[in-house]
Residue frames relative to the residue before (quaternion, step in Angstrom):
aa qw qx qy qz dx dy dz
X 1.0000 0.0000 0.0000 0.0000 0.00 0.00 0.00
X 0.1281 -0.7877 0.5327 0.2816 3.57 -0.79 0.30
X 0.8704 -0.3830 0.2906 0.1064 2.39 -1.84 0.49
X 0.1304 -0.8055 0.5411 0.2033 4.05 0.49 0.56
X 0.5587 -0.5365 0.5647 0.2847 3.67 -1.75 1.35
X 0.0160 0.7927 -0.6090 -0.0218 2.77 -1.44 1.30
X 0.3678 -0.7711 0.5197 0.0088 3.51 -1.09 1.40
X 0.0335 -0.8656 0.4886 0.1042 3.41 -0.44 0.97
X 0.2422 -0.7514 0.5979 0.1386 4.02 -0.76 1.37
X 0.2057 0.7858 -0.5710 0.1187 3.57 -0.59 1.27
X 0.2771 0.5992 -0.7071 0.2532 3.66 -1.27 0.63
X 0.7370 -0.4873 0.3315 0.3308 3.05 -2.16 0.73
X 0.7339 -0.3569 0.3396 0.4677 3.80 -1.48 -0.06
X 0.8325 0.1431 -0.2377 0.4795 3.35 -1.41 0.92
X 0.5350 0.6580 -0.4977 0.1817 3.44 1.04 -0.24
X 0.6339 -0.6759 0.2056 0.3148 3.88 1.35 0.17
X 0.1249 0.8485 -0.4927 0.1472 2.98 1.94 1.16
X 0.7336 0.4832 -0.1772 0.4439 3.58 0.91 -1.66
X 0.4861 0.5707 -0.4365 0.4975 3.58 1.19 0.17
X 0.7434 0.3947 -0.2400 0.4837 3.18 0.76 -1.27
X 0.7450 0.3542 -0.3769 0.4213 3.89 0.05 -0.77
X 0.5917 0.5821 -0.4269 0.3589 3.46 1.22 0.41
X 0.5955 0.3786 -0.2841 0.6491 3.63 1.30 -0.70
X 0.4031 0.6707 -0.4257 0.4544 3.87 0.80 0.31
X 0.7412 0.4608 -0.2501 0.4191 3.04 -0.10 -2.16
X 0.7618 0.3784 -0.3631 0.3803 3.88 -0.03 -1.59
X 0.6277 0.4668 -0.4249 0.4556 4.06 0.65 -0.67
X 0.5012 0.7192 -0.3309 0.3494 3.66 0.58 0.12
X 0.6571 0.5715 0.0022 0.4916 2.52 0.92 -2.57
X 0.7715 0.5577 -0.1198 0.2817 3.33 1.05 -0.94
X 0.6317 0.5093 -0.0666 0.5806 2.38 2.24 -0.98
X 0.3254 -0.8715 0.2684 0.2501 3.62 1.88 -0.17
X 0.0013 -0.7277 0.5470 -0.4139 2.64 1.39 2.13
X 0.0363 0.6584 -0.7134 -0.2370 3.46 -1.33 -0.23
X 0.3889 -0.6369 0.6654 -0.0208 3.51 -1.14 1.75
X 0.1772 0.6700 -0.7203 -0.0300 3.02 -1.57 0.63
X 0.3456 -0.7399 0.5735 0.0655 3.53 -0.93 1.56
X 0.0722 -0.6478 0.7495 0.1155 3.35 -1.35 0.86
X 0.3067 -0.7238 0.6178 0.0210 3.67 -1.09 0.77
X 0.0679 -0.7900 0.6093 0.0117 3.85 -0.67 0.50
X 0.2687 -0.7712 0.5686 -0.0990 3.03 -0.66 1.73
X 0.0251 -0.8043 0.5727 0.1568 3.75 0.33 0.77
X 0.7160 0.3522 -0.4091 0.4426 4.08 0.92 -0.58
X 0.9092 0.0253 0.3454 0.2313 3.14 0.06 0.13
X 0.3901 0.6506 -0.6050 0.2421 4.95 -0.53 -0.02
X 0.1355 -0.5193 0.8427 -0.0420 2.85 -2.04 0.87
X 0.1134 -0.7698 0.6263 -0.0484 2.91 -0.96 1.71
X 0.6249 0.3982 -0.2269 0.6320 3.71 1.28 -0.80
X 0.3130 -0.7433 0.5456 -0.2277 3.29 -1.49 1.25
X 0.5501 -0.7002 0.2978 0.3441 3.69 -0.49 1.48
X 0.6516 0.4909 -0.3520 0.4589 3.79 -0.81 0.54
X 0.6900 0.4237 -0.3833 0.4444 3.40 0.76 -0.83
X 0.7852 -0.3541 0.4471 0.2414 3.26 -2.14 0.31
X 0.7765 0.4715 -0.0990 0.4061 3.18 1.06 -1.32
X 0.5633 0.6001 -0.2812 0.4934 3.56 1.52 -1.38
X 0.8141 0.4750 -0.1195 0.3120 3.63 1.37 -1.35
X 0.4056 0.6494 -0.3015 0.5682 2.99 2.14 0.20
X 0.7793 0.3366 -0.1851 0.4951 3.39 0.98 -0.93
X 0.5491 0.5288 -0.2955 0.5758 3.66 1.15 0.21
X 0.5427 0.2465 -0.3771 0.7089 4.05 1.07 -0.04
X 0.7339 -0.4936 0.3711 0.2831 4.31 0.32 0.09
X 0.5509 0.4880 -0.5532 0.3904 3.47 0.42 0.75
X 0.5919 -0.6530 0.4708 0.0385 2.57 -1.61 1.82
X 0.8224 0.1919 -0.0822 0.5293 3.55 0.63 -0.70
X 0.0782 -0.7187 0.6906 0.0199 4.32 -0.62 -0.03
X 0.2596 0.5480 -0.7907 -0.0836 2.95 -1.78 0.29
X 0.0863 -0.7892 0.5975 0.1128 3.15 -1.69 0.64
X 0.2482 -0.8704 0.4170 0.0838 3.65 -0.46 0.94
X 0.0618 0.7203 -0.6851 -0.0894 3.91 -0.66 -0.18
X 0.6482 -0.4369 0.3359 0.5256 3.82 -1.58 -0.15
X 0.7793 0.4314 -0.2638 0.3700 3.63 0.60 -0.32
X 0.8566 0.1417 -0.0913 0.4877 3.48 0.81 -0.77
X 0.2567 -0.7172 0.6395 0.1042 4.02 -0.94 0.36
X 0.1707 0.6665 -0.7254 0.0222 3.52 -0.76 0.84
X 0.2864 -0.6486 0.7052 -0.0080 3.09 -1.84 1.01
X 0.0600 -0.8654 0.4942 -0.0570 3.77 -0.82 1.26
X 0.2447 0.7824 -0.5282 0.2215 3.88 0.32 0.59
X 0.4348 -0.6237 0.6467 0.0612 2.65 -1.67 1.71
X 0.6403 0.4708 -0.4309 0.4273 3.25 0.05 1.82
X 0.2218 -0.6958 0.5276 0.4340 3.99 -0.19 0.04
X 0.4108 -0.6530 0.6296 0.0920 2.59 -2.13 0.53
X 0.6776 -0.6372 0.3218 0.1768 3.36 -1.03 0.96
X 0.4054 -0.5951 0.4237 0.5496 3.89 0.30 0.14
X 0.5808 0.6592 -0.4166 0.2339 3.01 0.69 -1.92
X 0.7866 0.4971 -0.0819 0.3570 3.16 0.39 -2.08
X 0.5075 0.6267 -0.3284 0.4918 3.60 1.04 -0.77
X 0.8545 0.3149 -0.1616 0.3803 3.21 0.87 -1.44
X 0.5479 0.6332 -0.3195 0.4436 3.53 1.43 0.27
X 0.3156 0.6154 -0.3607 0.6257 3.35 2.14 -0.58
X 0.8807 0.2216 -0.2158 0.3588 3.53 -0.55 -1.18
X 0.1866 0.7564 -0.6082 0.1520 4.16 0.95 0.17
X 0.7747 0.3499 -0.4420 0.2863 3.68 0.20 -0.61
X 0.4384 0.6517 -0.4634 0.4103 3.81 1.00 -0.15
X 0.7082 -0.5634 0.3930 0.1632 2.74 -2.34 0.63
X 0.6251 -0.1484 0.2128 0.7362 3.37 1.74 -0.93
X 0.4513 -0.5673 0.6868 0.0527 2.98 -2.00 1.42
X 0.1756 0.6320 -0.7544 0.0267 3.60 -0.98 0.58
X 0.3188 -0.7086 0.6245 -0.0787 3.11 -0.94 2.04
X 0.0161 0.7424 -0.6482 -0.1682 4.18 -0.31 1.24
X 0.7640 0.2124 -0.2634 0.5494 3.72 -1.44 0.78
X 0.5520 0.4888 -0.5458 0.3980 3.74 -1.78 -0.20
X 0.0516 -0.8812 0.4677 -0.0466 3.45 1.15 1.00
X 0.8069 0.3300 -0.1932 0.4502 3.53 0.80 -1.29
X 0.5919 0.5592 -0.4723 0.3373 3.78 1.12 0.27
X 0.6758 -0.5927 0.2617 0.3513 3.45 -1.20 1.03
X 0.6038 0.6540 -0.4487 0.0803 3.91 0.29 -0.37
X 0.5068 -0.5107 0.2530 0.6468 3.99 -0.38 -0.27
X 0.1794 -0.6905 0.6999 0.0334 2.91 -1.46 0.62
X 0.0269 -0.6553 0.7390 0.1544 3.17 -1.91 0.47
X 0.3871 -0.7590 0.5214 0.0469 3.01 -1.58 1.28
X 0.4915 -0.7362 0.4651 0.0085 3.10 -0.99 1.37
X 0.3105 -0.8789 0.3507 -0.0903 3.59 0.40 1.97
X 0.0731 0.7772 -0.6232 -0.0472 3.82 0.50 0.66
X 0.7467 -0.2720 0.0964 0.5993 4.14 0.62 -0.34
X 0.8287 -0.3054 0.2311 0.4083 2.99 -1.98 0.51
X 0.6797 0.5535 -0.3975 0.2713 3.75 0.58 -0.68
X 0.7218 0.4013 -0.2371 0.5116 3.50 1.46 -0.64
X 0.2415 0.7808 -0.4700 0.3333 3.23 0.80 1.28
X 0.4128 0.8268 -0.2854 0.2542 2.65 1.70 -0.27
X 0.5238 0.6982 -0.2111 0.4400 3.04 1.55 -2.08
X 0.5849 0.4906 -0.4060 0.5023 3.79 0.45 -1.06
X 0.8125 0.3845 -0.3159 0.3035 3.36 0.01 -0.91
X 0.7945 0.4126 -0.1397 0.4230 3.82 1.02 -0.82
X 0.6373 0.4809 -0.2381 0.5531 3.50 1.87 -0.15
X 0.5426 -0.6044 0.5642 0.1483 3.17 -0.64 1.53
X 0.8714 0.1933 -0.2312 0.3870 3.68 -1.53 0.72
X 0.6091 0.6209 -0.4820 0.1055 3.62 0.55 -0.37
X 0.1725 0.7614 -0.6192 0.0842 3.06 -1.61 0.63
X 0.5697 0.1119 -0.5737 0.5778 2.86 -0.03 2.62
X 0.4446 0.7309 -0.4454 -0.2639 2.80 -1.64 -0.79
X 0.5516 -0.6987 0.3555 0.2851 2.82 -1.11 0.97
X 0.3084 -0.6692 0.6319 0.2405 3.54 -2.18 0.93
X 0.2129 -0.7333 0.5484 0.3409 3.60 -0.77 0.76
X 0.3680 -0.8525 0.2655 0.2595 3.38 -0.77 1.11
X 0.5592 0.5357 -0.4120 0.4802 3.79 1.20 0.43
X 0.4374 0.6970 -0.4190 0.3838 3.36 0.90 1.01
X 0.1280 -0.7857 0.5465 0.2600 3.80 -0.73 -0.19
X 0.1733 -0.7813 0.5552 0.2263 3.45 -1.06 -0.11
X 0.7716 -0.5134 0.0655 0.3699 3.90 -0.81 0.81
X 0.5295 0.4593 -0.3752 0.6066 3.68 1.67 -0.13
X 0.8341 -0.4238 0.2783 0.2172 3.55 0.40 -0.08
X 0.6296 0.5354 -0.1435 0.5444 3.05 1.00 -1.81
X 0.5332 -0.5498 0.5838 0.2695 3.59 -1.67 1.46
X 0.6865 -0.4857 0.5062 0.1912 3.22 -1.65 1.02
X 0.6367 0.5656 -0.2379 0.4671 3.50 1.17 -0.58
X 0.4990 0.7170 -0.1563 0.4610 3.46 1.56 -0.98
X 0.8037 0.2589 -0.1372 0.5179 2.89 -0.05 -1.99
X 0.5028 0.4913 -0.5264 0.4783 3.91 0.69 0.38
X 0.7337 0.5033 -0.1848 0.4174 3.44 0.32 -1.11
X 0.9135 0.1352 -0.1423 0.3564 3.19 1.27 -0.03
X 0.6695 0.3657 -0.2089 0.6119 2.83 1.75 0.63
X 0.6020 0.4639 -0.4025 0.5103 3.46 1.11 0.31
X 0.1909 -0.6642 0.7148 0.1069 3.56 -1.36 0.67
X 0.6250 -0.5592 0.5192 0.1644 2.91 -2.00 0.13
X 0.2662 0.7362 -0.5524 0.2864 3.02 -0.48 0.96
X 0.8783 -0.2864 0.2549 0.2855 3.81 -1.89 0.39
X 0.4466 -0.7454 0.4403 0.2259 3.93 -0.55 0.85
X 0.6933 0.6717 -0.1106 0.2366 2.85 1.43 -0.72
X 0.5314 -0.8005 0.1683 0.2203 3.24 0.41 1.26
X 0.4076 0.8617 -0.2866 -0.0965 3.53 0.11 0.29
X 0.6946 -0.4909 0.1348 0.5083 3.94 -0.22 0.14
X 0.5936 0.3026 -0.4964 0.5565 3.14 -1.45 1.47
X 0.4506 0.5184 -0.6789 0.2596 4.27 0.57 -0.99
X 0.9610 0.0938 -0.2370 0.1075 3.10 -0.74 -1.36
X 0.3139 0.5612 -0.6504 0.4044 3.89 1.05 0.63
X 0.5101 0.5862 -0.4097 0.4778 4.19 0.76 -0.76
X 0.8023 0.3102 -0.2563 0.4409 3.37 0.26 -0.80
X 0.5860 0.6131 -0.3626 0.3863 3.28 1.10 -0.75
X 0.6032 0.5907 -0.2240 0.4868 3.38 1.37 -0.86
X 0.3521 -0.7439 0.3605 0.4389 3.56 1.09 -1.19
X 0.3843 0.5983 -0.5855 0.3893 3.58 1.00 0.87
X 0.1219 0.7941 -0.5799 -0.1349 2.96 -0.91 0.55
X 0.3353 0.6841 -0.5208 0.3852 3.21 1.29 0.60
X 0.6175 0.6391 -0.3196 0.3288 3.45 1.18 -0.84
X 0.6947 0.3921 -0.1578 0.5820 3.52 0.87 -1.99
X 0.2748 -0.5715 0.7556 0.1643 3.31 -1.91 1.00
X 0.3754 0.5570 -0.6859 0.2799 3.02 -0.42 1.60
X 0.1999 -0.8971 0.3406 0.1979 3.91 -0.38 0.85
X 0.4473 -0.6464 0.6179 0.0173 3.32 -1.01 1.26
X 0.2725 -0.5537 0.7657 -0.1813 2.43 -1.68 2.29
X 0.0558 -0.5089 0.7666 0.3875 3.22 -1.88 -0.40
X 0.9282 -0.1800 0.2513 0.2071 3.25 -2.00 0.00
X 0.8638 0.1822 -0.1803 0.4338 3.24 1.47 -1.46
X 0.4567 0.7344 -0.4196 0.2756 3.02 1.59 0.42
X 0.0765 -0.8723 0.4755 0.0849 3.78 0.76 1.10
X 0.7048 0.5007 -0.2309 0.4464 3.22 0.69 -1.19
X 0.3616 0.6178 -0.4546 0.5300 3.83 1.29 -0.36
X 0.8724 0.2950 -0.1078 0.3746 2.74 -0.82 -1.98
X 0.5682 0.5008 -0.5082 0.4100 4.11 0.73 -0.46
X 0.6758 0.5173 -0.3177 0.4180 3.75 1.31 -1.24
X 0.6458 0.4890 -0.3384 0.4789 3.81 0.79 -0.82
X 0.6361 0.5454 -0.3911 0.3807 4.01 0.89 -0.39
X 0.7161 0.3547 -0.2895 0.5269 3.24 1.00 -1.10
X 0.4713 0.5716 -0.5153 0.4309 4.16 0.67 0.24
X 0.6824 0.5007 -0.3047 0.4369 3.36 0.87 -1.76
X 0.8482 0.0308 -0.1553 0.5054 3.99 0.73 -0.78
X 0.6776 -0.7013 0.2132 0.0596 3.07 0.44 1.93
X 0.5215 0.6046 -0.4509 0.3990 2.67 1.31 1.76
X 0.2895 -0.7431 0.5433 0.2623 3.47 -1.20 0.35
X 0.6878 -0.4426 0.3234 0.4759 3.83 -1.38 0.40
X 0.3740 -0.6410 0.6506 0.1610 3.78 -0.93 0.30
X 0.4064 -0.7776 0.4403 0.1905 3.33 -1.07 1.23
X 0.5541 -0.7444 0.2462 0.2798 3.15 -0.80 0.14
């Protein structure tokens, strides 16, 4: 079986990962992909709830659940789970879009709330995009939307050494790393499936 492209959406809190893999997910769907999202929770989720069958298995002490029907499979363990592994679970999909897991190696596009978190470019391994949300500012003033629009050029996805001290700095004419804003959905839906070398599936 191979191995399904995997794409990794990372930046700090609120920075509009779940905004984005949400106007994502339906252009997909649309495109008869089948996505599967892994999601990293660093505080902490309760997904199962008092009353159920399941909540009440794990409350007399079972460590692991799974509960199935014809349509859906959930799987519940009192334990984390490796990306790695997460992502061998999901091998038969079309693509993996992985939101957070900042410090694992896969591409990634970072998620830009202002010039200050430019940082990420510089200390996260693989990037290559990211995105400006565009109702932000950054510390000279100018919308987050701007300083794309007017200081980035075109140029190669392909990461290479020095991009993201460049960016850190604020050239981005320099770093081949490519720049979206926020609403450019259909951009960034078209640059994912290049990066993992897929096209739309007919229907």
């Amino acid at each position: 079986m191979n191995k399904p492209p995997v794409i990794q959406i990372v930046g700090y809190k609120d920075s509009g990962k779940t905004t984005l893999i949400g106007r994502l997910l339906p252009l997909f769907s649309g495109m008869n992909l089948r996505v599967a999202m892994i999601k990293h929770d660093a505080h902490g989720f309760e997904i199962d709830h008092s009353g159920t069958d399941t909540y009440a298995y794990r409350q007399h002490g079972a460590v692991a659940i799974a509960i199935t029907s014809p349509y859906r499979t959930a799987l519940i363990e009192e334990q984390e789970t490796p990306l790695k592994e997460l992502i061998e679970r999901f091998g038969g999909y079309d693509l993996i879009l992985v939101e957070g897991y900042k410090q694992e190696a896969y591409p990634k596009i970072v998620m830009l709330r202002s010039g200050e978190d430019r940082i990420l470019l510089q200390e996260l391994n693989q990037v290559k995009a990211c995105v400006v949300r565009e109702t932000e500012t950054v510390e000279n003033g100018k919308a987050a939307n701007e300083i794309l629009q007017t200081e980035r050029a075109e140029h190669s996805p392909a990461q290479s050494a020095g991009a993201g001290q460049a960016l850190l700095e604020g050239d981005f004419t320099a770093a081949p790393v490519v720049h979206f804003r926020a609403d450019e959905i259909e951009k960034i839906a078209a640059w994912i499936l290049s990066e993992a070398g897929l096209s739309p599936l007919a229907k």
